[in-house]
C-alpha positions in Angstrom: 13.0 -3.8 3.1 15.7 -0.8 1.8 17.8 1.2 4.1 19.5 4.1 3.0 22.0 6.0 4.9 23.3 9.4 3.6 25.5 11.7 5.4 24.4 15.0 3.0 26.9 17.6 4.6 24.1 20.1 5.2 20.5 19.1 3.9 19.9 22.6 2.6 22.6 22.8 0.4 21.9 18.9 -1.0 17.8 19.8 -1.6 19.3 22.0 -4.5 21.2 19.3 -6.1 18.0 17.1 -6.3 17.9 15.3 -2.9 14.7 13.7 -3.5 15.1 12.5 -6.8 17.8 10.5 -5.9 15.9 9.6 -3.1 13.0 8.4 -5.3 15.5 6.7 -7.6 17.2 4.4 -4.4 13.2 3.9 -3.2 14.2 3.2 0.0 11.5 2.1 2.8 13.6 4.3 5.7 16.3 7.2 4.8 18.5 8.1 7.4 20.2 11.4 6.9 23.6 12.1 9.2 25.1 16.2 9.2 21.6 18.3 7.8 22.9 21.3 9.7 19.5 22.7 10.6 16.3 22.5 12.3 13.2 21.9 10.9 12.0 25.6 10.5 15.2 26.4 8.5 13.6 24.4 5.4 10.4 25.3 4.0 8.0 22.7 4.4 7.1 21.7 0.6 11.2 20.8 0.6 11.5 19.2 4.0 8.4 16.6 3.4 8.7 13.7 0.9 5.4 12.7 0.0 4.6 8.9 1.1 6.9 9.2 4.1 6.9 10.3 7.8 9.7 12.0 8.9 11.6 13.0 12.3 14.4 15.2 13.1 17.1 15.8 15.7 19.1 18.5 14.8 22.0 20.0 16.9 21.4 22.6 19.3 24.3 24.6 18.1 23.3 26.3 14.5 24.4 24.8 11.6 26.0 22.0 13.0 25.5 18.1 13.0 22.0 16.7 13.0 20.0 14.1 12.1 16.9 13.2 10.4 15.0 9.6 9.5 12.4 9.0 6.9 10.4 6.3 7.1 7.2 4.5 5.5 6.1 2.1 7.9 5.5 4.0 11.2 8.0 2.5 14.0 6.6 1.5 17.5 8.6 3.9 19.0 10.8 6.6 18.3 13.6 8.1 20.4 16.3 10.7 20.0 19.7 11.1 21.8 21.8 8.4 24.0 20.2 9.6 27.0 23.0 11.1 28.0 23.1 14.9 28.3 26.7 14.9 27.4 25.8 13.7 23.6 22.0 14.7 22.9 22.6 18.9 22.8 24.2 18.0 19.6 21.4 16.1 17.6 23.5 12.5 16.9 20.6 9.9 17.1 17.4 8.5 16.2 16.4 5.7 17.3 13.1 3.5 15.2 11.8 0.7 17.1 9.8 -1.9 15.2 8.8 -4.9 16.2 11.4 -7.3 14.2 14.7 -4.8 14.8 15.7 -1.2 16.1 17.3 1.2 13.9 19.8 3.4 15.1 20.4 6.7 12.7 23.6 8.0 14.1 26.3 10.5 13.5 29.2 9.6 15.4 31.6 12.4 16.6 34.6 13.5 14.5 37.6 13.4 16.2 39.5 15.7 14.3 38.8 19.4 16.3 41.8 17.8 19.2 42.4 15.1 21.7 39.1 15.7 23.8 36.7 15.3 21.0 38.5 12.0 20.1 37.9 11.4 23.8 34.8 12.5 23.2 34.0 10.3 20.6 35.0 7.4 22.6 32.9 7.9 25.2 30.3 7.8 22.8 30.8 4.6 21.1 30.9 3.5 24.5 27.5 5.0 25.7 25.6 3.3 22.6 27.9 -0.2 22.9 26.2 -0.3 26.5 22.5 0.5 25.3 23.3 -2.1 22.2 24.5 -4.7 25.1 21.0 -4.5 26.7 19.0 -4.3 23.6 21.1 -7.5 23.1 19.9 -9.1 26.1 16.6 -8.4 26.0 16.7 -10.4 22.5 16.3 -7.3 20.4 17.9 -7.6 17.1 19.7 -4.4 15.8 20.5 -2.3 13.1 23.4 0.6 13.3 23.6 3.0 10.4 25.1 6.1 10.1 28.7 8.1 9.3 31.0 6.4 12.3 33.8 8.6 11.4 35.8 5.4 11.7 37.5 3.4 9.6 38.1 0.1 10.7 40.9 -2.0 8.5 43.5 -1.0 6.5 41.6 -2.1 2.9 38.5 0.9 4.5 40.5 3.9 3.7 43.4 4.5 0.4 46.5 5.2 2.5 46.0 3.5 5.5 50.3 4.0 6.6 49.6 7.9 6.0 46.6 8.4 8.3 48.1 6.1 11.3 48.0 9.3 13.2 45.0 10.4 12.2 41.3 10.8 13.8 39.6 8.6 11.8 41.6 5.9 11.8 43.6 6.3 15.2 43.7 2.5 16.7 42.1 3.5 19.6 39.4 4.4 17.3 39.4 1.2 15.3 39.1 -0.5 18.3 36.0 0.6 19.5 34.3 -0.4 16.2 35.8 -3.9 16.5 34.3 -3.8 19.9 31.2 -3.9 18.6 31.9 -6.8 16.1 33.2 -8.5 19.5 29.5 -8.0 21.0 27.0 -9.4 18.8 27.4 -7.2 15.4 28.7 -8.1 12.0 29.7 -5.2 9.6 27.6 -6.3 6.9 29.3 -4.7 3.7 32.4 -6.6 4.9 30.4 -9.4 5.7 29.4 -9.9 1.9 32.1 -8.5 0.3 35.0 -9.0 2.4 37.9 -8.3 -0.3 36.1 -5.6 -1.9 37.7 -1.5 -1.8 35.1 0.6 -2.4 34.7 3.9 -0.4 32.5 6.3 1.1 33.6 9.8 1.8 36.7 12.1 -0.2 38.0 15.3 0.6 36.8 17.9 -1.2 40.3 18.6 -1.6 43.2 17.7 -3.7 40.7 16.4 -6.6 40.4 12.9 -4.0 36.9 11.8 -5.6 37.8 11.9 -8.8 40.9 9.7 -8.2 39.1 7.7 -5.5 41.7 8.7 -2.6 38.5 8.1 0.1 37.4 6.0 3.1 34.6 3.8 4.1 33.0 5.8 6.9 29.5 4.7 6.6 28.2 1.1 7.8 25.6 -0.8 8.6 26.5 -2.9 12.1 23.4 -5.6 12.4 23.3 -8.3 14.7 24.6 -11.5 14.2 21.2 -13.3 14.1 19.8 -10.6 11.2 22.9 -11.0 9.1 20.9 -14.4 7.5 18.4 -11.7 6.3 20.8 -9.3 4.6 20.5 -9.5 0.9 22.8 -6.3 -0.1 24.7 -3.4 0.8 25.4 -1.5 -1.8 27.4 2.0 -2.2 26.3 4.2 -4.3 29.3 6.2 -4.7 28.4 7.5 -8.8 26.2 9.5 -6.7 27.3 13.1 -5.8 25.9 15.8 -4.0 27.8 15.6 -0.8 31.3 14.8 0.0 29.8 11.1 1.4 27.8 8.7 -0.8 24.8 7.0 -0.1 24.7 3.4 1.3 21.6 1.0 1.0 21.1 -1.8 3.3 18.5 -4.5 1.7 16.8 -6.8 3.9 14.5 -10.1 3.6 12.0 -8.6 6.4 
């Protein structure tokens, strides 16, 4: 099974610069999409649908803003949208697939950037999902998190680490929450299987960063420990443009 994870920075914009193609070239079984920046009824049907896939949406309720959308082959068991917490869901950040080997989790975590309270904000979050994950964990669920965390978590996930110490993103109460999660039953699986390798997913648009490769590795995919034996890949597919984020594919023996 493929996974790919694409934050596209508003999915009307990216269905010009050939969304689906590159979709058809990855071939993933499930495409989750993080920032589309519009509800359903914004995009004319013949663009929204892929053929040979279902699809579901959460966009914010705010237009133009955040959102989230999965694709998927194999219809789940169940699907759910939002934390469950009313705090979070107004601004379309999750979709949840539950099949009957792993849930998926399509998320677009808060960027902590606007001021303190949205990197409180963003805290709260991460600890919101950590206590879902922690039951889903108990109940002997295996999981899959996948998504833009707007986090990076070491000092080899971003180009100047020293320069953005101060910075949302990679502020250490920030990293901390991610490692949290690697302290509760989740491996980050890029890391996992390539654990010296620098290879990024998001530049500015500014400053000419992509072309120099001045970026960060924002997108991941957290599994739990027990499905880390079935990870073959994670590749990043960042020689493919259209938004300031690359895609990411997750392949799995499952």
């Amino acid at each position: 099974m493929k996974i790919t994870t694409w934050n596209v920075n508003g999915i009307r914009a990216v269905l010009g610069k050939g969304l689906w193609d590159r979709v058809r070239e990855l071939d993933p079984d499930i495409f989750c999409l993080q920032e589309i920046k519009a509800k359903e009824d914004q995009v004319a049907e013949d663009l929204r649908n892929l053929p040979g896939y279902e699809h579901r949406w959460n966009p914010a309720e705010r237009p133009g803003y955040s959102g989230v959308a999965t694709y998927y082959r194999q219809l789940p068991v169940q699907i759910s949208l939002g934390l469950g917490d009313e705090r979070f869901d107004d601004e379309g950040r999750v979709i949840r697939l539950d099949y009957s080997r792993f849930t998926l989790f399509n998320i677009y975590f808060p960027n902590g950037q606007r001021g303190l309270d949205r990197v409180e904000y963003k805290l709260e979050f991460y600890a919101k999902l950590l206590d879902i994950c922690n039951d889903l964990h108990k109940a002997g669920k295996q999981i899959i998190i996948t998504g833009d965390f707007n986090t990076a978590h070491q000092e080899i996930d971003l180009a100047n680490p020293k320069e953005n110490s101060k910075t949302s993103g990679f502020l250490p109460e920030e990293r901390e929450w991610v490692q949290r999660f690697l302290d509760s039953g989740f491996l980050d699986a890029f890391r996992v299987l390539y654990p010296d390798r620098i290879q990024y997913t998001w530049w500015t648009y500014r400053f000419g960063a992509r072309r120099r490769n001045i970026g960060w590795r924002l997108d991941y995919y957290l599994v739990s420990n027990a499905l880390m034996e079935r990870v073959q890949d994670v590749v990043i597919h960042d020689q493919i443009e259209g938004s300031d984020h690359c895609p990411v594919t997750l392949t799995l023996d499952i």
